[in-house]
N, C-alpha and C positions, 0 to 999 in steps of 0.2 A: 504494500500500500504506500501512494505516495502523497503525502504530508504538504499544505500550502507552506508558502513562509510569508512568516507577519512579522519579521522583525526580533523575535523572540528566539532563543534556541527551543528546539523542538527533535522529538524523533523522527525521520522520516521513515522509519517502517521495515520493510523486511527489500524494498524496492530501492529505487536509483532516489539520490538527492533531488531534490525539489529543484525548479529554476532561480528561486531565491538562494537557495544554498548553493547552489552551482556559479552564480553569479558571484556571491561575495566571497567563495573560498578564488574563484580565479582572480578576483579584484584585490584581495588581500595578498595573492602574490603578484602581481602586475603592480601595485603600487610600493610593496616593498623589493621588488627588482627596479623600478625608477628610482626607487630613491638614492638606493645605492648604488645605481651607474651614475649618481653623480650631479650635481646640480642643474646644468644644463637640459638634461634627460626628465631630471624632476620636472622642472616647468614646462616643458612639450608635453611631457604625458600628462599632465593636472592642470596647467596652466586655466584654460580657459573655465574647466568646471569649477577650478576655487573662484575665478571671476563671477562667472556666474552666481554663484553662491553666494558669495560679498554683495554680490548683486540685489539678490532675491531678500536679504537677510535686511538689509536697507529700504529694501522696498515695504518688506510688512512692519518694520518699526513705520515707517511713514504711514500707512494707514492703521497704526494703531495711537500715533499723534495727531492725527487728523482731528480731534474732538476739542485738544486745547492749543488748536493752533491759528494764530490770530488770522491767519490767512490761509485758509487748508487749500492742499491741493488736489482741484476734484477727479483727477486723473490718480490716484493713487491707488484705490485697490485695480485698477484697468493695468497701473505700472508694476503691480503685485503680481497679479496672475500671468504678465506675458516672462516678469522675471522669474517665478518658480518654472512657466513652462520650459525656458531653455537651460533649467537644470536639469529637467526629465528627460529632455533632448540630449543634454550630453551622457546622461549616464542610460538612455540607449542604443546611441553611438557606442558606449562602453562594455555593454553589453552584448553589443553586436559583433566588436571586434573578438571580443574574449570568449564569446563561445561559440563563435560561428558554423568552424566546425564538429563543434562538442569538446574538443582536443583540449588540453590545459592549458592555462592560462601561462606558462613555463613556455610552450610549441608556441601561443599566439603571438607573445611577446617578445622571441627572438626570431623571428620571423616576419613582424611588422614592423 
């Protein structure tokens, strides 16, 4: 039986790991094989998704300031949602790389 993932650890069963768990055991070495090839490596491989994130994380303090802010701006949950979406975008780009063909994250990563 195979087990969603929600974030939590979980058993998945007598069967194959979830996509969730497949994802983030190949993510958890893809990001620690960047990190250790080195600085430069670091930031090509993460670069954009920490932006985005910095991104998104800025955007929902702003519409959570929006109530005492002598001038809100009324584009801020519109600038929330388009920033959390191109964090899902990067991590299923990420996603895609890394498991595209099922292979480990180890094959993907020296390889791409």
């Amino acid at each position: 039986m195979v087990s969603c993932f929600d974030g939590n650890e979980h058993d998945d069963g007598q069967g194959d790991d979830c996509p969730g768990c497949r994802f983030r055991d190949a993510l958890e070495s893809f990001l620690l094989e960047s990190h250790n090839a080195g600085r430069e490596e670091w930031h090509w491989a993460i670069g954009d998704l920490r932006r985005h994130m910095h991104c998104a994380l800025l955007a929902l303090d702003a519409v959570e300031a929006r109530p005492y802010d002598d001038e809100p701006d009324l584009d801020s949950a519109s600038d929330a949602a388009a920033a959390l979406t191109l964090v899902g975008a990067e991590l299923q780009h990420l996603a895609r790389e890394l498991l595209d063909d099922g292979g480990s994250a180890d094959d993907q990563h020296s390889t791409g």
